[in-house]
ROTOR-386828 format. One line per 8 residues: number of its first residue (from 1); their letters; for each residue x, y, z of N, C-alpha, C. Coordinates in pm, whole numbers, plus 50000, padded with zeros to 5 digits. Layout:
BEGIN
NUM	A	X:Y:Z:X:Y:Z:X:Y:Z  ...
***
This chain:
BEGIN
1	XXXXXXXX	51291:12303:45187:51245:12406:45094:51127:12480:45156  51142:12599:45164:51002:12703:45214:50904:12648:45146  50772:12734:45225:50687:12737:45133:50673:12807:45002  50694:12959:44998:50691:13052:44861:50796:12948:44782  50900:12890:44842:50971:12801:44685:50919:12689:44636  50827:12628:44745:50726:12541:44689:50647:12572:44612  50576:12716:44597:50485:12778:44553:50541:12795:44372  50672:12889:44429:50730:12928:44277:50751:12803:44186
9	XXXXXXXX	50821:12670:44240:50819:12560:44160:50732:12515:44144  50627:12516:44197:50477:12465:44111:50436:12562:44026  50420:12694:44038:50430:12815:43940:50504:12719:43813  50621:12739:43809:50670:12703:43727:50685:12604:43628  50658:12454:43711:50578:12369:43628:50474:12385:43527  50366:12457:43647:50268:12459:43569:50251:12560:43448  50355:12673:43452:50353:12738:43327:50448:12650:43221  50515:12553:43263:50588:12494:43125:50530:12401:43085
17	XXXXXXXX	50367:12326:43184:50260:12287:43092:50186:12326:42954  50201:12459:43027:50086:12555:42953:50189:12572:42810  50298:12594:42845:50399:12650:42717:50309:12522:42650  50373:12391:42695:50357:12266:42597:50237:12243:42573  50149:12255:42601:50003:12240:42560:50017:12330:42477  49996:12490:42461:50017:12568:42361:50068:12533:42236  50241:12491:42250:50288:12398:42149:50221:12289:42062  50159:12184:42116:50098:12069:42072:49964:12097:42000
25	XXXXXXXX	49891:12199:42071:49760:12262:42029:49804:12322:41882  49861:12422:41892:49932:12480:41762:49991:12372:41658  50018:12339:41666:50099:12226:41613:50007:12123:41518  49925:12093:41599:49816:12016:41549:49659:12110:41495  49689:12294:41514:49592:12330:41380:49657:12349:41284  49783:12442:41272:49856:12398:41206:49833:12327:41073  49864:12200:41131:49813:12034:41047:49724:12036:40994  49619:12021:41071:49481:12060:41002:49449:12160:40879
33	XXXXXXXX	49485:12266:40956:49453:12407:40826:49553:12364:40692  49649:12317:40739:49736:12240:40595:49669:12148:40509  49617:12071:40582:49542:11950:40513:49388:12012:40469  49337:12108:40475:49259:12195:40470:49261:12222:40312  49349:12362:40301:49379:12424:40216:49533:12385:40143  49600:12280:40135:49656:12217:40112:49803:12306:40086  49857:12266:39917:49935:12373:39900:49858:12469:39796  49747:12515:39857:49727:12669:39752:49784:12805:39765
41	XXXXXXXX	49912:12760:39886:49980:12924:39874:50054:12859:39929  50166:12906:39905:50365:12894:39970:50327:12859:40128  50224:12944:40195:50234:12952:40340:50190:12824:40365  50065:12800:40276:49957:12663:40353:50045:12549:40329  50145:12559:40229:50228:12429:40171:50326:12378:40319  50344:12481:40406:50455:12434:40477:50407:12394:40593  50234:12428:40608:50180:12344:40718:50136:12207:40638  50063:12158:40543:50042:12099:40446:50154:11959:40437
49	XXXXXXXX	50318:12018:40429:50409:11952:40447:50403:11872:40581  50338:11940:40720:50389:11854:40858:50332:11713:40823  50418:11610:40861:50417:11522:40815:50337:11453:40926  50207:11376:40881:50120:11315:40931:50132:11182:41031  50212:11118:40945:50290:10976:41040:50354:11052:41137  50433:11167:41156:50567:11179:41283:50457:11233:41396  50295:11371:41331:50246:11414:41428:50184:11291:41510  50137:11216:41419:50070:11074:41517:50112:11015:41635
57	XXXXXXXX	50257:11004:41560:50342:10936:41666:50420:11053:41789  50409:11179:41744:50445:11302:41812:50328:11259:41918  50175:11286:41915:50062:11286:41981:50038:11161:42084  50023:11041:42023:50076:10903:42117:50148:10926:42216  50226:10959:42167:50400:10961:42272:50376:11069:42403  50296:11165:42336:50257:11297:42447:50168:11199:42584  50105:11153:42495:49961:11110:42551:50000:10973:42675  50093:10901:42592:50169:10809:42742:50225:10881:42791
65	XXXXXXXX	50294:10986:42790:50372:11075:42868:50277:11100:42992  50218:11167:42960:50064:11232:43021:50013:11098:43142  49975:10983:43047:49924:10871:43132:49976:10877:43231  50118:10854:43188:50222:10796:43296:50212:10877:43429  50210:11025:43411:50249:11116:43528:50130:11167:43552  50008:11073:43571:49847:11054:43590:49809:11197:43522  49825:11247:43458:49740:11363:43404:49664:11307:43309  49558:11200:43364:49419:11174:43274:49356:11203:43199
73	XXXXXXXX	49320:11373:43270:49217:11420:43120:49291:11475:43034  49432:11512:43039:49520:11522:42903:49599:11420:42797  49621:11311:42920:49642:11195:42782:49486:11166:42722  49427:11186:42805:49257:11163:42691:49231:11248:42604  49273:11407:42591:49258:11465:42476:49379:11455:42439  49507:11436:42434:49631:11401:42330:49584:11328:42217  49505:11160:42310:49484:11088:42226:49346:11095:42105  49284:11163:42190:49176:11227:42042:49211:11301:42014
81	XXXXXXXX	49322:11362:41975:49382:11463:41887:49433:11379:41763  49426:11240:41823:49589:11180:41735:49454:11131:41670  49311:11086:41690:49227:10990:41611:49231:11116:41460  49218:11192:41445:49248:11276:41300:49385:11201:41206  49489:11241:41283:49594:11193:41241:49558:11074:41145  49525:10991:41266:49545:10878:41261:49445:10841:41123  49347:10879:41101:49255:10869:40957:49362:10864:40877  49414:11017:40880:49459:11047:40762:49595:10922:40736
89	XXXXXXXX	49640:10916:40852:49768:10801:40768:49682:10644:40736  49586:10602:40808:49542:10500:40748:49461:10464:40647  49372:10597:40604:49267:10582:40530:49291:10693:40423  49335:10787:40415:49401:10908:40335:49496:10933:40270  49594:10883:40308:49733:10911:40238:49771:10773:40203  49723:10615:40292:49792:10507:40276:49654:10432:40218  49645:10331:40162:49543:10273:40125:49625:10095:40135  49526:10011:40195:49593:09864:40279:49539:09769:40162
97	XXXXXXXX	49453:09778:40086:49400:09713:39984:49401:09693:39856  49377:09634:39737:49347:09682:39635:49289:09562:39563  49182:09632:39437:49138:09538:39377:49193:09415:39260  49140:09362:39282:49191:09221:39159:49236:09277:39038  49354:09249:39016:49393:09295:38864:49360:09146:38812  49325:09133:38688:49290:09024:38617:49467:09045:38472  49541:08939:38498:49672:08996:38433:49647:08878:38283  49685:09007:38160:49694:08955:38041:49752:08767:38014
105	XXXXXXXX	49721:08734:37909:49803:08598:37867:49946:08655:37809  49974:08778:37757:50105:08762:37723:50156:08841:37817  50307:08938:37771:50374:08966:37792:50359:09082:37863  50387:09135:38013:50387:09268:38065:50529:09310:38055  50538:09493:38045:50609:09573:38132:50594:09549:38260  50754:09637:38250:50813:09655:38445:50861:09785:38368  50793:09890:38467:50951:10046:38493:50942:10047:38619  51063:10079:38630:51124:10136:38771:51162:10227:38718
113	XXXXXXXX	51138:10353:38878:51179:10473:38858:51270:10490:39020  51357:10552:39002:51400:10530:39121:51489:10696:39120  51497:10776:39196:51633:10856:39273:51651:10806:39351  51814:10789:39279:51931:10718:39343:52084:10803:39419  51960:10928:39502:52076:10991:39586:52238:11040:39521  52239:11048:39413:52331:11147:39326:52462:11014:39321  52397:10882:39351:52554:10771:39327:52580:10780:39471  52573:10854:39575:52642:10877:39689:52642:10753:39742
121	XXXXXXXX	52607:10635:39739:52617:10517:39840:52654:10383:39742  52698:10471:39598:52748:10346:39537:52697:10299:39388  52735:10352:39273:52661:10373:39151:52631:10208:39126  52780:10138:39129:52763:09996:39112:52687:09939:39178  52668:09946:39312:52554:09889:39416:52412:09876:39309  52378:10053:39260:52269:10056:39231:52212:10028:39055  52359:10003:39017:52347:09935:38850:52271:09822:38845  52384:09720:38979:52334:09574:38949:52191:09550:39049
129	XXXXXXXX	52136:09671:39133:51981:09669:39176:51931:09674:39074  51936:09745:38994:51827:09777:38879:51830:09645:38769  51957:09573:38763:51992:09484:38662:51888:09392:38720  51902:09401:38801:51797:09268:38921:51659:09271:38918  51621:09361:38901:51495:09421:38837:51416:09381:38716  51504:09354:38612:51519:09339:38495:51404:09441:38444  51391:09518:38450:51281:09591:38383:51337:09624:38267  51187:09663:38190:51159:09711:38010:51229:09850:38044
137	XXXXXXXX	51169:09946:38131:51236:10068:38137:51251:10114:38277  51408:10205:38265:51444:10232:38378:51448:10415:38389  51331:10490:38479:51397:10611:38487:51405:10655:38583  51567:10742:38575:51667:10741:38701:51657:10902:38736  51691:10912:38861:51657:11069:38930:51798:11110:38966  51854:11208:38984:51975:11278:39050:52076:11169:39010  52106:11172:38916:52210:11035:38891:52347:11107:38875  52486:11042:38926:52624:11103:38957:52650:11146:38821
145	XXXXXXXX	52743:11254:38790:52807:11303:38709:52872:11202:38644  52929:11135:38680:53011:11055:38615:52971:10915:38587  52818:10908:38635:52780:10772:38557:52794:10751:38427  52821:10653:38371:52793:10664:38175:52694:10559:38195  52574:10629:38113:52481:10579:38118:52443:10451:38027  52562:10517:37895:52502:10413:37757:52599:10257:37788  52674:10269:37892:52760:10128:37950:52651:10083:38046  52573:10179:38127:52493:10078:38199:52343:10020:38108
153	XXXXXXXX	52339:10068:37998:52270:10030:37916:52279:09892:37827  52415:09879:37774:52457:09769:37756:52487:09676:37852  52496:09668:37987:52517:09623:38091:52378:09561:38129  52301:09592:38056:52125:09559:38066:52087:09446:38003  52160:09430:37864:52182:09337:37779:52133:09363:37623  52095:09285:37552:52102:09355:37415:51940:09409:37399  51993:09505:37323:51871:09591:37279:51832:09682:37366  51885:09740:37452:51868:09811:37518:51942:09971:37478
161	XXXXXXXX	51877:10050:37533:51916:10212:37473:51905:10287:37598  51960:10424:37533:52013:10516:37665:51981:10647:37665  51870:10755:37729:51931:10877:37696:51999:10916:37855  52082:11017:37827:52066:11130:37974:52044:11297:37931  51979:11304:38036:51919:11433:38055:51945:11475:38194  52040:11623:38142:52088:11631:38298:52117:11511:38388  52086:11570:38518:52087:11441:38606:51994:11368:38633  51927:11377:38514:51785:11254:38452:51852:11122:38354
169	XXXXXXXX	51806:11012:38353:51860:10924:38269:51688:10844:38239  51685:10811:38119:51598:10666:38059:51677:10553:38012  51662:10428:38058:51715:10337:38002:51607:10229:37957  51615:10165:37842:51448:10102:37806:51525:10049:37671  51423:09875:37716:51449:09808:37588:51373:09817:37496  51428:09842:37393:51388:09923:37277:51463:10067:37243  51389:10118:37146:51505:10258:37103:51355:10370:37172  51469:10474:37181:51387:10601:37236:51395:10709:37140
177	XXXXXXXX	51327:10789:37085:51337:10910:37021:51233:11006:37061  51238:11107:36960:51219:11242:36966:51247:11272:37101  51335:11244:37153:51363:11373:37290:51347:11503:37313  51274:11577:37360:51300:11698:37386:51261:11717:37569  51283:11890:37525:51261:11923:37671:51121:12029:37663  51035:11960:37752:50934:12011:37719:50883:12171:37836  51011:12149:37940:50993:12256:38022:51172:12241:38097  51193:12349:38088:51371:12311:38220:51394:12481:38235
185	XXXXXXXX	51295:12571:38353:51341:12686:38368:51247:12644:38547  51275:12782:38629:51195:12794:38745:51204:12696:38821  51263:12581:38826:51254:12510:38960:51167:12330:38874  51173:12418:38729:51069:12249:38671:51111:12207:38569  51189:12044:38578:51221:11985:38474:51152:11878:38408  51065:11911:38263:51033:11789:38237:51100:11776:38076  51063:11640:38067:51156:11568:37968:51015:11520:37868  51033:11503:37781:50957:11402:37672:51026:11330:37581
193	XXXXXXXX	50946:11158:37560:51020:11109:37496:50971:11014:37473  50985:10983:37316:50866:10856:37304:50994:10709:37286  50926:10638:37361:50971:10483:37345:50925:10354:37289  50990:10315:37208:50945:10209:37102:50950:10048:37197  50828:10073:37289:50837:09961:37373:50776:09835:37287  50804:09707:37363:50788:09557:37248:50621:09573:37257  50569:09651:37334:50399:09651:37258:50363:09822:37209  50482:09849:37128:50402:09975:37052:50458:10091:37114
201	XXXXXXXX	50450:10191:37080:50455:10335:37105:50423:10405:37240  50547:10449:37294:50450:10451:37467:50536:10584:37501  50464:10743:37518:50538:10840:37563:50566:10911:37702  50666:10879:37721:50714:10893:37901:50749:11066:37919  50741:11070:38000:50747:11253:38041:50806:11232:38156  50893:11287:38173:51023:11240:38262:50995:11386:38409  50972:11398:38496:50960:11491:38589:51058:11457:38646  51093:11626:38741:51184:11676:38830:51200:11792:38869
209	XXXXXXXX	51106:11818:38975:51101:11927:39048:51197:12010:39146  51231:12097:39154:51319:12126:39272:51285:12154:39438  51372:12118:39497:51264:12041:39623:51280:12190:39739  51347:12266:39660:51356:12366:39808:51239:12424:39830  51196:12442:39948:51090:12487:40027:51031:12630:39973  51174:12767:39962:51124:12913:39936:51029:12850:39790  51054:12762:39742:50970:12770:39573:50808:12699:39630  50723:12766:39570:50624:12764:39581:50542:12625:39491
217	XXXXXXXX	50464:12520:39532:50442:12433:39481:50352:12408:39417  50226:12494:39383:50142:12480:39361:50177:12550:39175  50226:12668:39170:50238:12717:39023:50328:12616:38932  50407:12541:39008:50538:12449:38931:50422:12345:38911  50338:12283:38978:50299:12161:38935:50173:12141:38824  50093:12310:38850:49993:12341:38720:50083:12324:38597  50229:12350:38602:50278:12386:38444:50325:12192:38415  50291:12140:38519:50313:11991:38492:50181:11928:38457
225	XXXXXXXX	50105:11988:38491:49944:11948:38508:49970:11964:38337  49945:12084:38304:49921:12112:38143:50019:12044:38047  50151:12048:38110:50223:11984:37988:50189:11817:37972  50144:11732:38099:50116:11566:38048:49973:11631:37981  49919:11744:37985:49786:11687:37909:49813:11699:37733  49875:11841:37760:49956:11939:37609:49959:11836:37548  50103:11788:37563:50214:11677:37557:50116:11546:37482  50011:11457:37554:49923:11357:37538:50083:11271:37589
233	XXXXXXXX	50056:11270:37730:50163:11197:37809:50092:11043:37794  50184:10921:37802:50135:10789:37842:50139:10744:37976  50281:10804:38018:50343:10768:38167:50409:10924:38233  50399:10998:38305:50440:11064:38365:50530:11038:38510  50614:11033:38484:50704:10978:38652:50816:11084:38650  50837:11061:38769:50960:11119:38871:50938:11140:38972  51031:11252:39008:51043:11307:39174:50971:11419:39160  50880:11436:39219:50754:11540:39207:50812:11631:39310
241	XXXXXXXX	50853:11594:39431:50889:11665:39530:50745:11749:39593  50672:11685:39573:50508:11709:39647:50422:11583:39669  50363:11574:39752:50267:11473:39803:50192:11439:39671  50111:11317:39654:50018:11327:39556:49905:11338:39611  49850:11405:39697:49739:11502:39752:49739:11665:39703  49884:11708:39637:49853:11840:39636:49738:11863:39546  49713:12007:39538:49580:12063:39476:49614:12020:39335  49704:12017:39267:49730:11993:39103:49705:11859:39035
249	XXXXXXXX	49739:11802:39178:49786:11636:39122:49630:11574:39195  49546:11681:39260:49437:11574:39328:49301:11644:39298  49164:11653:39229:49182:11543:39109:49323:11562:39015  49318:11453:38945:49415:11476:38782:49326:11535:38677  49441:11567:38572:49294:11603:38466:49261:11447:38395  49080:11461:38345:49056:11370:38294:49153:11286:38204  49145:11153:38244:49194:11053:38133:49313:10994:38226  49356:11103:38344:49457:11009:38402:49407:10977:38514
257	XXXXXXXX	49533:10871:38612:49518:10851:38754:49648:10819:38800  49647:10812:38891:49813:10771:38986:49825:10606:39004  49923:10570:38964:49961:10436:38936:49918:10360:39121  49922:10413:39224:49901:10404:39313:49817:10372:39375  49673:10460:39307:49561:10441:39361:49494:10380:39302  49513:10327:39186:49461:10188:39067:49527:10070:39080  49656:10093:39179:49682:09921:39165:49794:09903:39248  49804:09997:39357:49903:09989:39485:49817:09981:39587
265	XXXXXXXX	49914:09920:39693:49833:09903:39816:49957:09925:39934  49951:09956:40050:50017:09948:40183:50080:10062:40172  50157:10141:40244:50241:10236:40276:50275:10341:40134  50271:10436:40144:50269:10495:39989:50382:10594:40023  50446:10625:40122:50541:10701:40143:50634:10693:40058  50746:10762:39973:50834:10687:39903:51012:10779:40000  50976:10888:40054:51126:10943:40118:51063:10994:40298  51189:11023:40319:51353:10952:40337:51373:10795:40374
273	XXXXXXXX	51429:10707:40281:51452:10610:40362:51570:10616:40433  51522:10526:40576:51452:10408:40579:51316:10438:40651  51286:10555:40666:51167:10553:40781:51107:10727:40653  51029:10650:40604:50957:10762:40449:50846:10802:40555  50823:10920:40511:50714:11021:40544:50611:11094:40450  50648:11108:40348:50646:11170:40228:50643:11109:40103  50503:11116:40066:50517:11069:39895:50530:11146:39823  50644:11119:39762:50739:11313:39691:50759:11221:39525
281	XXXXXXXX	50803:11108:39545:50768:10974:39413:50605:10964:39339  50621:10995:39209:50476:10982:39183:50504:10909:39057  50394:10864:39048:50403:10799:38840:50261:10830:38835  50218:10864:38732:50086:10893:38697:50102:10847:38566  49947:10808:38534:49923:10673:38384:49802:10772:38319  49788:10775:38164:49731:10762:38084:49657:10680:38037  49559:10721:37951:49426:10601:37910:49506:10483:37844  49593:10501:37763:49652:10356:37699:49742:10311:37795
289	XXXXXXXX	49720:10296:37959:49827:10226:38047:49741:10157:38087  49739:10021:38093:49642:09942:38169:49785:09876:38316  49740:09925:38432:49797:09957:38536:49796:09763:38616  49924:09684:38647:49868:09577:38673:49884:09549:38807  50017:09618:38842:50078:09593:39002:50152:09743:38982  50129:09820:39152:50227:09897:39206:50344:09857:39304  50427:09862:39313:50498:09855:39425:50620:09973:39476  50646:09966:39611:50765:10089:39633:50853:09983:39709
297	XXXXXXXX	50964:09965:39673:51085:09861:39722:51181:09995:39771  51245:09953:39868:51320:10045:39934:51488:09950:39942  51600:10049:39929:51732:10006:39937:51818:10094:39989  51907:09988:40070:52006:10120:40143:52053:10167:40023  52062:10183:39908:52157:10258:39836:52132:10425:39784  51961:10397:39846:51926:10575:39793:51833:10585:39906  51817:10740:39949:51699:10748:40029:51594:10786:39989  51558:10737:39857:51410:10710:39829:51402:10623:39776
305	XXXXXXXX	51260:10560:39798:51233:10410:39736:51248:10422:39618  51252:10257:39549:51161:10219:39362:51060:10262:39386  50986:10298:39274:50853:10290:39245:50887:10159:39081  50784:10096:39112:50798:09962:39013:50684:09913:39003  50658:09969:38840:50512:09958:38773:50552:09847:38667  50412:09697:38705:50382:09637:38572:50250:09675:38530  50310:09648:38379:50166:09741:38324:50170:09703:38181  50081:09683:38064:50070:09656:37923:50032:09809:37886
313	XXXXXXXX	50042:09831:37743:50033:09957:37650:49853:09903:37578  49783:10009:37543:49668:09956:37478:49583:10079:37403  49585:10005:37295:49557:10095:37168:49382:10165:37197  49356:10279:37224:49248:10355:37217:49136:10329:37106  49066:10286:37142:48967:10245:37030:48802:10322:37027  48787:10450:36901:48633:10464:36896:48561:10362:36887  48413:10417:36928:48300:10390:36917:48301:10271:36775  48363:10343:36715:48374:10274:36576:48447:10164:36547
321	XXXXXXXX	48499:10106:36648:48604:10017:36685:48740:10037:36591  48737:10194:36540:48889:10178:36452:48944:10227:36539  49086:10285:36551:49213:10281:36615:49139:10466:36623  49164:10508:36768:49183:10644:36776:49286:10729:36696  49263:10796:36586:49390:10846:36489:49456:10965:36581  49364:11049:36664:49441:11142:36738:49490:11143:36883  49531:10979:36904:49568:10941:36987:49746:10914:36969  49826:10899:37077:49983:10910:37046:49995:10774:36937
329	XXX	49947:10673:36981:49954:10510:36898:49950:10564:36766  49909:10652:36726:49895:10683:36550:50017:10758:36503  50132:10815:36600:50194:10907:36570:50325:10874:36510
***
């Protein structure tokens, strides 16, 4: 090989460095300016979205790359690129700890909430998961057309009840009433519905967002923000189809918190399984939820985890030690 072709192939290398450095640099403000300004506009939402675990492991991976083919002082800034990252998935988005729940002498709730991938991997698979479960209440996400819900209800055992909503379902021992729909236009479905759980009166607000990207996330989740407050929600769950960092959901309004950050610990991702990126699963609790254990159980049968809350109901009490009258427990 001449020299000038020696010349041009090092030329050339070294500009498809530069491309990739460019790339990775971008890439990672990007990230930043997302996590920044979060989703307060359609645009910031889709940097906001790059998902924090893959850039980490995107950045690592550069950075042995780099080692390997001795370019030193660039696996050394790869890898302090990735120490940001790296906060945010260990100390930001995931939390490894949690404090002592001190658990009642009697009787707790269990709900599971689960989307179960529209039945696609097996409705029965995911009947007798949930049967296994045994939970007080079950609410279900994207559930098949042709499930019947009030058979998997009896399939629960006695005393158990059924609604469906759309391709929303509640299943919960005890009876459920006043159903309505407290929002189902624009991309936002929520549900209300009070349940006559074995400790009292407990009102669930059923969410379901639509997950496509052109819809903007920040106006859909204010009209969720207002309706659990409107509403005087107990339990708010579903498929949020947004992080619980966005601007709506982070603070909450007074009186609530995320079942998560009161009494979950390790990995908070809840989709795609098997390898989640994204906490798009949320449950958020009210003052009468005393929160005891979180957990997210994952199954091949859907690609998003359980979310599976134990938890007791508890009556609001003034100053005066009588029963809060304009609280849901009075209603």
């Amino acid at each position: 090989m001449t020299e000038s072709e020696l010349k041009a192939l090092g030329s050339e290398k070294r500009r498809r460095r530069h491309i990739v450095a460019a790339f990775v640099l971008l890439l990672w403000l990007l990230w930043v300016f997302g996590q920044v300004f979060r989703d307060s506009t359609w645009l910031t939402s889709l940097f906001f979205y790059i998902p924090s675990p893959v850039l980490l492991l995107f950045l690592v991976g550069c950075s042995c790359y780099a080692w390997r083919k001795n370019h030193r002082l660039a696996a050394g800034l790869l890898a302090s690129m990735a120490l940001l990252p790296a906060f945010f998935v260990l100390r930001v988005e995931n939390r490894f700890r949690t404090g002592e729940q001190n658990r009642p002498n009697g009787d707790v709730l269990r709900l599971v909430h689960w989307n179960v991938f529209r039945g696609h991997l097996g409705w029965d698979g995911i009947e007798n998961a949930l049967r296994q479960r045994k939970a007080d209440i079950c609410v279900l996400s994207e559930i098949p057309e042709e499930a019947d819900i009030q058979a998997t209800a009896r399939s629960f055992g006695q005393g158990y009840s059924a609604i469906r909503i759309s391709n929303l379902a509640v299943v919960a021992r005890g009876s459920l009433r006043d159903g309505k729909w407290l929002r189902r236009e624009d991309g936002v479905k929520a549900y209300g519905v009070v349940w006559e759980s074995p400790q009292g009166r407990c009102r669930i607000m059923v969410v379901d967002l639509a997950s496509r990207l052109l819809l903007a996330r920040q106006p859909r989740l204010q009209q969720v923000r207002a309706l659990m407050v409107d509403w005087r929600a107990d339990i708010v769950v579903g498929d949020f189809n947004a992080p619980r960092r966005s601007r709506a959901l982070s603070p909450l309004p007074l009186g609530f918190v995320h079942a998560y950050e009161v009494a979950g610990s390790g990995c908070s991702y809840t989709w795609p399984v098997p390898c989640p990126v994204y906490e798009i699963d949320q449950c958020i609790l009210g003052r009468r939820i005393r929160p005891l254990s979180y957990d997210l159980e994952s199954s091949w049968r859907s690609d998003h985890k359980q979310q599976v809350l134990e938890f007791t109901v508890e009556e609001l009490v003034q100053q005066t030690g009588q029963p809060d009258l304009q609280s849901p427990v009075a209603l």
